[in-house]
C-alpha positions in Angstrom: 170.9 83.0 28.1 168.8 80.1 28.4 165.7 79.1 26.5 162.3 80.1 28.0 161.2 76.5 26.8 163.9 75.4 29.7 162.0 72.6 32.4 164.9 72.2 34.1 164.9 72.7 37.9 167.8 73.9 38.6 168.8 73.7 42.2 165.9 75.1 44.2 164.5 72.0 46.1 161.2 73.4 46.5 160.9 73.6 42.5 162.1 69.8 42.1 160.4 68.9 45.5 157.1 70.2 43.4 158.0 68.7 40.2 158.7 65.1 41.7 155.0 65.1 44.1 153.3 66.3 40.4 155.0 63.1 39.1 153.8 61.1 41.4 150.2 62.3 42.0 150.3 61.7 38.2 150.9 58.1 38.6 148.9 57.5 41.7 145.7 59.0 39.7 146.6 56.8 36.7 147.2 53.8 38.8 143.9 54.8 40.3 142.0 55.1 37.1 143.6 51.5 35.6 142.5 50.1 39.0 138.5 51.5 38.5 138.3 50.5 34.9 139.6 47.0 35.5 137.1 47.0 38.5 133.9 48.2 36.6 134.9 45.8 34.0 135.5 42.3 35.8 133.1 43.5 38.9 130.6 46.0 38.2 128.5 44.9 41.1 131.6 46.3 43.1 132.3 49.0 41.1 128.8 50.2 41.5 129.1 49.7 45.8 132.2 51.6 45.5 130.7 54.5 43.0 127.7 54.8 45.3 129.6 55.6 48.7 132.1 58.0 46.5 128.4 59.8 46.1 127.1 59.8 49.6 130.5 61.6 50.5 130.6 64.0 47.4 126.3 64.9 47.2 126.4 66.4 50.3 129.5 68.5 49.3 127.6 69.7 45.9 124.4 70.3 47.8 126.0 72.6 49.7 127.9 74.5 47.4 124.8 74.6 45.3 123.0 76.4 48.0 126.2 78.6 48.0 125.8 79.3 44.8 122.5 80.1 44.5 122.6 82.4 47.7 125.2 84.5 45.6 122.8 84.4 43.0 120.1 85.6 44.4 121.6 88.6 45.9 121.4 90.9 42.7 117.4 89.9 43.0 117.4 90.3 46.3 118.2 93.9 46.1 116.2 94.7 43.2 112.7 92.9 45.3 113.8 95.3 48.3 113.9 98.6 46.0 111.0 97.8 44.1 109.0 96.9 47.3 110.3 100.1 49.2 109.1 101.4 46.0 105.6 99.8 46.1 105.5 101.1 50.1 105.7 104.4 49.2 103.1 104.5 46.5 100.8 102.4 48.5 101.4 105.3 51.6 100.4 107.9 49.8 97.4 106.3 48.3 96.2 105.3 52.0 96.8 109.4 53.1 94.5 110.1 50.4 92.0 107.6 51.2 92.7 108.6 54.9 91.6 112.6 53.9 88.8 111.4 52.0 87.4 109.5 54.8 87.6 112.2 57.1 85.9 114.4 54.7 83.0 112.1 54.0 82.7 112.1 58.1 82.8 115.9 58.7 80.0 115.6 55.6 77.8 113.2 57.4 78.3 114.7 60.8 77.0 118.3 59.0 74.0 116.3 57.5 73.3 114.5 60.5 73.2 118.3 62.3 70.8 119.5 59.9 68.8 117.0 59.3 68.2 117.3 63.5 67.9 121.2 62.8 65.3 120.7 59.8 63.2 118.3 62.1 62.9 120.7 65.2 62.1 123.2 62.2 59.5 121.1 60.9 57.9 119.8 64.7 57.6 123.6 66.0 54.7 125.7 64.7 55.7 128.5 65.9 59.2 129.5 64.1 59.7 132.6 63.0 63.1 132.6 61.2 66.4 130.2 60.8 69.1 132.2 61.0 72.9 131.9 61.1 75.1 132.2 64.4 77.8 134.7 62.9 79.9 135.8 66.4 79.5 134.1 70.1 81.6 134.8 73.0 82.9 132.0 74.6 85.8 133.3 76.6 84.2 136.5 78.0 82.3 136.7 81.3 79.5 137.8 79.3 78.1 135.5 77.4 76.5 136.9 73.8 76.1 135.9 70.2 75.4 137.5 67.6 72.4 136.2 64.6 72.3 138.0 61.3 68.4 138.3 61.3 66.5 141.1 63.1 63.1 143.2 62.9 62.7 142.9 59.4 62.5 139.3 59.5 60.0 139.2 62.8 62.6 139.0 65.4 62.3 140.3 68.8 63.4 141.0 72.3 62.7 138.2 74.2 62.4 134.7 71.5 63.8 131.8 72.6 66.6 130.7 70.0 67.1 126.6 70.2 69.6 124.7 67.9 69.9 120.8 67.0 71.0 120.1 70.2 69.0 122.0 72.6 68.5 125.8 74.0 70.8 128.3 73.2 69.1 131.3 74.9 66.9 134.4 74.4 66.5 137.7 71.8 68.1 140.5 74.2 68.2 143.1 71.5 67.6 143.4 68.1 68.5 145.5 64.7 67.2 145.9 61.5 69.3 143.0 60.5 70.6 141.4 63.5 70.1 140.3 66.7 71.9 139.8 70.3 71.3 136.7 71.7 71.8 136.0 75.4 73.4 132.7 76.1 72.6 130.3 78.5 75.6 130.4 80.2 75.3 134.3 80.7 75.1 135.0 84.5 71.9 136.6 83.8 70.8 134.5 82.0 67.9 132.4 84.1 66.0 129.1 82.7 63.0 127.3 84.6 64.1 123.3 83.9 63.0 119.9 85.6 64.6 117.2 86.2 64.0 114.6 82.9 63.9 111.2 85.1 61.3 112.6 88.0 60.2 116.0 87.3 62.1 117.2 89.9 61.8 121.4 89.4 65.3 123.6 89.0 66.4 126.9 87.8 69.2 126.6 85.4 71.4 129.8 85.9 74.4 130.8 83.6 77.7 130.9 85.3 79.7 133.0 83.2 82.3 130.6 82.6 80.7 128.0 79.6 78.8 126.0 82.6 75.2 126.6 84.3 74.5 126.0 88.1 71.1 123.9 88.7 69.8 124.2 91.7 66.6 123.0 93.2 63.8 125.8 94.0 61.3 123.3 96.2 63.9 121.1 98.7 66.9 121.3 100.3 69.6 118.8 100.2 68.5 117.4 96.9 71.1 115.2 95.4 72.3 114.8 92.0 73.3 112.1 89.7 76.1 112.2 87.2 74.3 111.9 83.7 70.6 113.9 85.1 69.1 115.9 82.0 67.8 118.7 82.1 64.9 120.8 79.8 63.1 123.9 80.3 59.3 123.1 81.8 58.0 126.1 80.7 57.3 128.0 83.7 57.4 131.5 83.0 56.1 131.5 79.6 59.5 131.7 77.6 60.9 128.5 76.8 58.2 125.8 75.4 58.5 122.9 77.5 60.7 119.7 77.0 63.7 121.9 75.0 67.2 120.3 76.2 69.2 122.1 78.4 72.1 121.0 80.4 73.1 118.1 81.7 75.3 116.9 84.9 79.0 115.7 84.6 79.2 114.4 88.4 78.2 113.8 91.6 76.2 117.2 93.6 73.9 118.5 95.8 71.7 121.6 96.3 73.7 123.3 93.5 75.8 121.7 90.7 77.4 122.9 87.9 76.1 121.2 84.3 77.1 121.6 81.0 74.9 122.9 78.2 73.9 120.9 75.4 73.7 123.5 72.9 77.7 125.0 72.3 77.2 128.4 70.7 81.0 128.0 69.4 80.2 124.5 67.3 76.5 125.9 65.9 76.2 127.4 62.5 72.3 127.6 62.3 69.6 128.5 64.9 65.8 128.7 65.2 64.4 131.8 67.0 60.7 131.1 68.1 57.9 132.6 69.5 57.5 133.0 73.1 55.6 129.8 74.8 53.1 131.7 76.4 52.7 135.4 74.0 51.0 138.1 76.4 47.5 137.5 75.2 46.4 140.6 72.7 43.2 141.1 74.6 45.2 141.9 77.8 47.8 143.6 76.2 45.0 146.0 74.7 43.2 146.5 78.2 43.8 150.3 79.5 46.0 151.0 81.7 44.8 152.4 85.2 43.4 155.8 84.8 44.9 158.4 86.9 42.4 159.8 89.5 41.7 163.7 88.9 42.8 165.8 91.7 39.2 167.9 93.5 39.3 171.5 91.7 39.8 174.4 94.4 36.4 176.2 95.3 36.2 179.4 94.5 36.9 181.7 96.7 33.7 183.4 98.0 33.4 187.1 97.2 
């Protein structure tokens, strides 16, 4: 058996075709090498020429597999930046969903203040308010329009008030309780408002529809047009409504009759004022007598 320290090639010509070209790249790089060190010797001027455009054709070679490298490098930190960011994303969304619900509470809290500071100011400009109650039931889907306030007799209420909110007329006492009151709506269909036009003065009668809107119609001329965007408030005809309280206003384009909506939603009101009536029957007439009943003639006797 022969040694495994054994060179020999043996007679595979691909073995001792390798052998001789390692042989002779041997020599050609030593032949090389004498030939440089002789030439940086005895010429470095040349030797230098001859280093430098070695460079310009290796630099860009080493530049480019520096780049190479470094892009493999950077991969491991490349994945970690894209979990940590995704990371980063998520805690940053649900800080901005919190922020987000806080902001829309904050608004709903301004939007209540800003109701009842409007509420409170009406309150404070009318004289003549008998209680501030709370709007506990409405009915906005019924043909009959009613609502319901949790303050009756025993806190002055009755038949007949006008009940306003912050944003204009909600309607009348109908009946009343110990403790609460009915409150016919605007919108009722028998439910009928004096108003005027708010630009001109031009007289109307504001009558509920039944359906969430009010017809006004004019009650002097015929073929009275309408604008989109005409207000409406009550003029105080009639001796109900104080004049000047909002009332409807038109959505579009009409004539003779037009439907309007209201300004006052009984389904988006928490808190009413009831008031007195504009014009109270005045207590002198209300104590006057009523007509006394003329006595029929006695029979005469009959004569004996």
């Amino acid at each position: 058996m022969a040694s495994a320290r054994d060179r020999r090639t043996g007679f595979s010509r691909r073995r001792q075709y390798g052998v001789f070209f390692g042989y002779v790249l041997l020599v050609a790089g030593a032949a090389i090498g004498g030939v440089l060190l002789a030439v940086s010797t005895f010429d470095p001027p040349a030797f230098a020429a001859l280093r430098m455009t070695v460079a310009s054709v290796t630099v860009p070679v080493s530049a480019a597999g520096s780049v190479v490298v470094d892009a493999v490098l950077s991969v491991p930190d490349m994945i970690g930046d894209h979990f940590r960011v995704k990371t980063e994303n998520g805690i940053l969304r649900g800080r901005l969903a919190n922020e987000r619900a806080v902001v829309l509470r904050a608004r709903a809290i301004l939007h209540d203040n800003a109701r009842l500071r409007r509420l409170l100011a009406i309150r404070d400009a009318t004289s003549d308010t008998v209680v501030t109650a709370r709007l506990v039931a409405s009915t906005p889907s019924s043909t009959r329009r009613f609502a319901m306030l949790d303050a009756g007799r025993w806190q002055g209420v009755q038949p007949g008030m006008p009940v306003r909110g912050p944003d204009g007329l909600i309607g009348r006492v109908l009946e009343t309780g110990p403790a609460v009151a009915r409150i016919l709506l605007l919108t009722d269909p028998d439910s009928v408002v004096p108003v005027r036009r708010l630009r001109d003065g031009l007289p109307a009668i504001a009558q509920g529809r039944g359906d969430g809107l009010v017809d006004i119609r004019s009650v002097e001329t015929a073929d009275v047009r309408f604008q989109a965007g005409d207000i409406f408030v009550s003029s105080g005809i009639g001796g109900i409504y104080a004049p000047g309280i909002p009332v409807a206003r038109i959505p579009k384009l009409g004539r003779d009759t037009v439907a309007a909506q209201t300004f006052a939603r009984p389904d988006t009101i928490d808190f009413a004022i009831v008031e007195r009536p504009f014009l109270p029957i005045p207590a002198a007439v209300a104590a006057l007598p009523g007509p006394v009943p003329t006595p029929a003639p006695k029979s005469r006797a009959k004569a004996k």
